[in-house]
N, C-alpha and C positions, 0 to 999 in steps of 0.2 A: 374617463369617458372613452367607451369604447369606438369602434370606426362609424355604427348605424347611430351612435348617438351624437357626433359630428356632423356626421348629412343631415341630420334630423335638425340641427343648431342653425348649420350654415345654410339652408336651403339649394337652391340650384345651383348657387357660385360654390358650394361644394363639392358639389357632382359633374361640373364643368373641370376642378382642381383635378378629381381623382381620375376621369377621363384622360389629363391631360399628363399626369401623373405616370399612370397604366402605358399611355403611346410615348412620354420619355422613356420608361425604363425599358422598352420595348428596343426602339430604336438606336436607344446606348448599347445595349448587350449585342445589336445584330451588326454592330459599326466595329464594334471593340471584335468580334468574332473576324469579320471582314477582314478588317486590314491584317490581326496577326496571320491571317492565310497568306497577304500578300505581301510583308513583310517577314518572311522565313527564309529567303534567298537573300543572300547579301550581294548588292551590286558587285563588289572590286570582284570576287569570287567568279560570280557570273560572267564578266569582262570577260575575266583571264579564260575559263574555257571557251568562248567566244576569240580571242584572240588569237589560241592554241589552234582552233579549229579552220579558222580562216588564213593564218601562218601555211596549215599543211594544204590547202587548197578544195576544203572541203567546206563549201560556203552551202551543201545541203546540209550538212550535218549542225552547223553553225544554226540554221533556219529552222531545224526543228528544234534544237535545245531552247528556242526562244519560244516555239510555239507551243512547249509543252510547260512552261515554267506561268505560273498565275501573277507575276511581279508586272507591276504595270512598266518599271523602264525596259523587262523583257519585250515587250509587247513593243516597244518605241524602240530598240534596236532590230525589230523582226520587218517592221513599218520599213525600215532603211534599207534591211537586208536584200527584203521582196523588190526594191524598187533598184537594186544593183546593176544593171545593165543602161539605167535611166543616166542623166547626166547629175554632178554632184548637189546642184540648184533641187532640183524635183526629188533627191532624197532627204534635202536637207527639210525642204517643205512638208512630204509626205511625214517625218518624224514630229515635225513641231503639229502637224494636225491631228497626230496620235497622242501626243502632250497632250494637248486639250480634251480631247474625247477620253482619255485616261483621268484626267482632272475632276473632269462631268463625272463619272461614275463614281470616282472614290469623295465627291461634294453630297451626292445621294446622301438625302434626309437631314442633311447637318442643318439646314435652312430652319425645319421643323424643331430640332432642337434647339437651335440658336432665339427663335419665337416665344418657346414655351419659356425659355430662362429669364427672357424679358418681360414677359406677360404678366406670368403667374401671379407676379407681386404685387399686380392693379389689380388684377380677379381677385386677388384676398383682400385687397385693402375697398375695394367694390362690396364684396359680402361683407364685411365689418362695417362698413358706412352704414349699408341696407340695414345691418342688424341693430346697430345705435341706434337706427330713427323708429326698426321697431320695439323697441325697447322704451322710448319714452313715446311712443303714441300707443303704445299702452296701458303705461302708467297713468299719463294724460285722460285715458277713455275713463278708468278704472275711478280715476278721485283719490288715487291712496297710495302711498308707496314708500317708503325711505330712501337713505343713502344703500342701505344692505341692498333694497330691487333695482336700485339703479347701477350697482358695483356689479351683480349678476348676470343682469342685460347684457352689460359693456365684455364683462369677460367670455360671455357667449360670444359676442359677437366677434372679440376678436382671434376664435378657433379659426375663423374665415384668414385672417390675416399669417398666421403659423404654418397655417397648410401652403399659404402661396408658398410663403420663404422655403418649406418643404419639399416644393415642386419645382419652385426657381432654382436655387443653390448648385443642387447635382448636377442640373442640366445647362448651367451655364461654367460650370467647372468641366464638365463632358464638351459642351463646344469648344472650351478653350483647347483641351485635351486633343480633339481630333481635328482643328485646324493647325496644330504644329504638328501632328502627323500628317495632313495633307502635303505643307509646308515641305516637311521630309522626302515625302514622294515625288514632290517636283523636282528638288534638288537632285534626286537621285537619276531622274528622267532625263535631264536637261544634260549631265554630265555622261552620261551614259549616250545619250545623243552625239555630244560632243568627240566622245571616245571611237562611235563607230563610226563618223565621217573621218576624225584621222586615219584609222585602218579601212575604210574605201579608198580615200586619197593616195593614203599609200603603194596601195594594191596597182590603183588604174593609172599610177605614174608611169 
């Protein structure tokens, strides 16, 4: 059976699935593109020219290798960088507020995915209910029918139910996926925070 004869089977809890289907795959591929952009600098890497740079007393040159690097813990050590002259309280704050608004971005659409993973598999087991009952009120109208019209029905109907598990599956294997990559970027956030208030501390001893 090909795809128009599925929608044709399942009625609108099919065309709900492949909707919802079309804006998972959409979402995985735009998320999975995301992060490997922001995940191509390796923190300890970054540190250390960070480090180098602020050793020789070149705390602009240090401020833009962060401003120009797309890594969100670049971003949270640049948060610090910027607020240098501040006391070490309101740097340590400004980073942990860039924690979070770094967070916020890199959570972008995972919600939506984490949804459809859960969903999907009421919407099909939804369209297979709807199709069973049309399937014997059918029969019931008609006066006539065997086990053969009643096995036909059923297997129609539950196309409804294969497409959920189809739409669910990947997209709950994709949230698991990009919440331990969030996971990651905290990690890497928080320590990379940690790293640049030692070398503030240091400095303004």
């Amino acid at each position: 059976m090909n795809i128009w004869g599925l929608i044709k089977v399942g009625g609108f809890t099919m065309i709900i699935l492949l909707a919802a289907s079309v804006l998972s795959v959409a979402i995985i591929l735009e998320r999975i593109i995301f992060y490997r952009l922001k995940s191509r600098l390796k923190r300890k890497d970054f540190m250390l020219k960070i480090r180098q740079e602020i050793k020789k007393g070149s705390l602009n040159s240090a401020v833009k290798i962060c401003k120009d690097s797309p890594a969100p813990f670049a971003q949270v050590v640049y948060a610090g960088l910027s607020f240098f002259d501040c006391s070490e309280k309101e740097i340590s704050n400004n980073m942990e507020r860039q924690v979070i608004i770094e967070t916020t971005i890199l959570e972008r659409f995972t919600a939506v995915i984490g949804t459809i993973g859960s969903v999907a598999v009421y919407i099909g087991l939804f369209g297979t209910v709807l199709g069973i009952i049309r399937a014997f009120h059918d029969i019931s109208a008609s006066g006539s029918g065997g086990i053969s019209v009643v096995i036909s029905g059923i297997s129609e109907a539950l196309a409804c139910t294969a497409a959920g598990l189809c739409v669910a599956v990947p997209a709950v294997v994709a949230y698991n996926y990009f919440m331990k990559k969030i996971d990651d970027f905290i990690k890497d956030m928080e320590l990379a925070a940690s790293e640049t208030m030692d070398l503030v501390s240091a400095i303004k001893k």
